[in-house]
Residue, then its C-alpha position, 0 to 999 in steps of 0.5 A: x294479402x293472404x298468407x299461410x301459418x303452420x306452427x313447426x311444433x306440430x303441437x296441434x297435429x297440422x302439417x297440410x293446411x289451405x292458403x287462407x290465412x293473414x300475416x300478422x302486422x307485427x314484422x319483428x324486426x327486418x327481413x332477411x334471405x333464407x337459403x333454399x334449395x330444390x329437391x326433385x321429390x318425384x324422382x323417387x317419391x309418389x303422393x300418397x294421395x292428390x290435394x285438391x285444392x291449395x295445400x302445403x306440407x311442412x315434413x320434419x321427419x322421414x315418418x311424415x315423408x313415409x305417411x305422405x309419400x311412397x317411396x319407388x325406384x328412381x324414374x329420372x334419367x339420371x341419379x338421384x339421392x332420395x334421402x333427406x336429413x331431417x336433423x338440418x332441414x325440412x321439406x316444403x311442399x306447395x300444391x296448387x290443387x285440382x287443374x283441368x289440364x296441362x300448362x299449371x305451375x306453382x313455384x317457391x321464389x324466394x324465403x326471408x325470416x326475421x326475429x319472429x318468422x319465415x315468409x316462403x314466396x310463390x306464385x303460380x301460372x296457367x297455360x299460355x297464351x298459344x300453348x298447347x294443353x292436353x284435358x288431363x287432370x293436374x296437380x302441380x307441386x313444387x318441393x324444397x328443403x330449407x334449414x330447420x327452424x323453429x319459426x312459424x312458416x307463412x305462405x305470400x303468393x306473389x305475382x312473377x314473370x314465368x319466363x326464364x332462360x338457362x345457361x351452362x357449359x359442358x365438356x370437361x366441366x359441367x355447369x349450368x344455370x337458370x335465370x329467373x327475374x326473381x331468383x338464379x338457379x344453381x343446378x347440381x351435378x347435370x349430367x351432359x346431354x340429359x337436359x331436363x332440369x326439373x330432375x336435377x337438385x338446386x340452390x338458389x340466389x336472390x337476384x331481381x332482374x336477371x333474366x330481362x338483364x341477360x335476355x338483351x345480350x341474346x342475338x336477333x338471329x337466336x331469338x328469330x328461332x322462336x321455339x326451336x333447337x339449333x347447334x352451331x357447330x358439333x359441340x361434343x361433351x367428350x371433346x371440346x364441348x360447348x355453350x348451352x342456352x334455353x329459353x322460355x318466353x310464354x308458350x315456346x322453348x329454344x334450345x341452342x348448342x354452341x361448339x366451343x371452337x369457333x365454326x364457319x356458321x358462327x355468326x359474329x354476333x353468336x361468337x360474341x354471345x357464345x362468350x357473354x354466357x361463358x362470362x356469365x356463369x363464371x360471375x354466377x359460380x363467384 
């Protein structure tokens, strides 16, 4: 199993290095969860220059954050706060290198430390079976921060089931989540309508399992809509508001809104949907 060591002393001028390295066989002791949570970097931040090939980037100062990345006007739909503060944490960024095309991801999952070390988890993916690519060259990114640390970091890439599905409430109270099988998402401060989530900063928990858990509770009658968008009812975020659900499996996106009072084309399995995700993200926001 290949992972990755950077020494957080800087002492030997690295801060981007290839995923080549082993793990020692030394675990010091047991391992436990490390808090994490996702920073939209492109928002605000332009690399300087595209890794080729499978790279990392430790940043402890907003010096190494200025030698890598140019900073530009916010390109999100909504605010985004570009500072960081390197006195409680560091960035992490994980690139995959050169692709062909569309339809590449690499992702952070989980991170566990011991008396000696941090493991930072990830994978990566590929198109999809049936997905549409474009030929245009890529170079997938994912960017965290986690709590500084003088530990040395290593990088396990792992093998996980891309699909996910998010769940959220809108209205008077805007919450909203995604469930991996490998972690849950708590996304910040989304704003009603603007549901593009890689735009929006996150916290995440370790939990296995949740997406499969919560994909049995989805109705055939939603999961027949295969790749499409649909609203029961005119859910309006001004108004009564209403339930959100989104749902990746492989190559296709379903999008359902779903008013919060109860409307004729509300099936008796969507109504009982509609408040198994309200019970849900009230369990998640325990």
């Amino acid at each position: 199993m290949k992972k990755l060591m950077l020494s957080l002393f800087i002492a030997f001028g690295f801060s981007a290095c290839s995923l080549n390295d082993d793990l020692p066989n030394d675990t010091c002791g047991d391992y436990t969860n490390v808090s994490f949570s996702g920073f939209p970097l492109s928002c605000n931040y332009t690399i300087k220059e595209e890794f080729l090939n499978p790279s990392v980037l430790i940043i402890t100062t907003q010096e190494k954050l200025n030698q890598y990345f140019t900073k530009h006007d916010n390109t999100c739909t909504v605010a985004s706060d570009p500072n960081i503060d390197f006195t409680k944490n560091f960035l992490i960024g994980i690139f995959s290198g050169q692709k062909p095309t569309s339809g590449y991801g690499i992702k952070i999952t989980s991170i566990v430390e011991n008396n000696c070390q941090i493991v930072v988890n990830f994978f990566e993916n590929g198109p999809q079976t049936g997905e549409t690519t474009t030929p245009t060259t890529t170079y997938p990114a994912d960017y965290i921060l986690i709590p500084k640390t003088t530990k040395p970091i290593y990088f396990n890439k792992t093998t996980e089931n891309k699909d996910n599905i998010v769940i959220g409430t809108f209205g008077s109270v805007n919450d909203f989540f995604q469930l991996n099988d490998y972690n849950v998402l708590k996304f910040l401060n989304v704003a009603a309508g603007s549901y593009e989530f890689g735009q929006y900063k996150y916290t995440a928990t370790i939990k296995r399992g949740e997406y499969t858990l919560f994909l049995k509770s989805v109705p055939t009658e939603i999961l027949n809509l295969k790749g499409q968008t649909k609203t029961y009812g005119s859910p309006d975020a001004a108004a009564q508001g209403g339930v959100y659900f989104e749902l990746h499996q492989g190559a296709s996106t379903t999008k359902i809104y779903i008013d919060n009072t109860d409307t004729a084309d509300q099936s008796t399995e969507v109504k009982v949907f509609k408040k198994a995700i309200k019970d849900k993200i009230e369990l998640l926001k325990i």
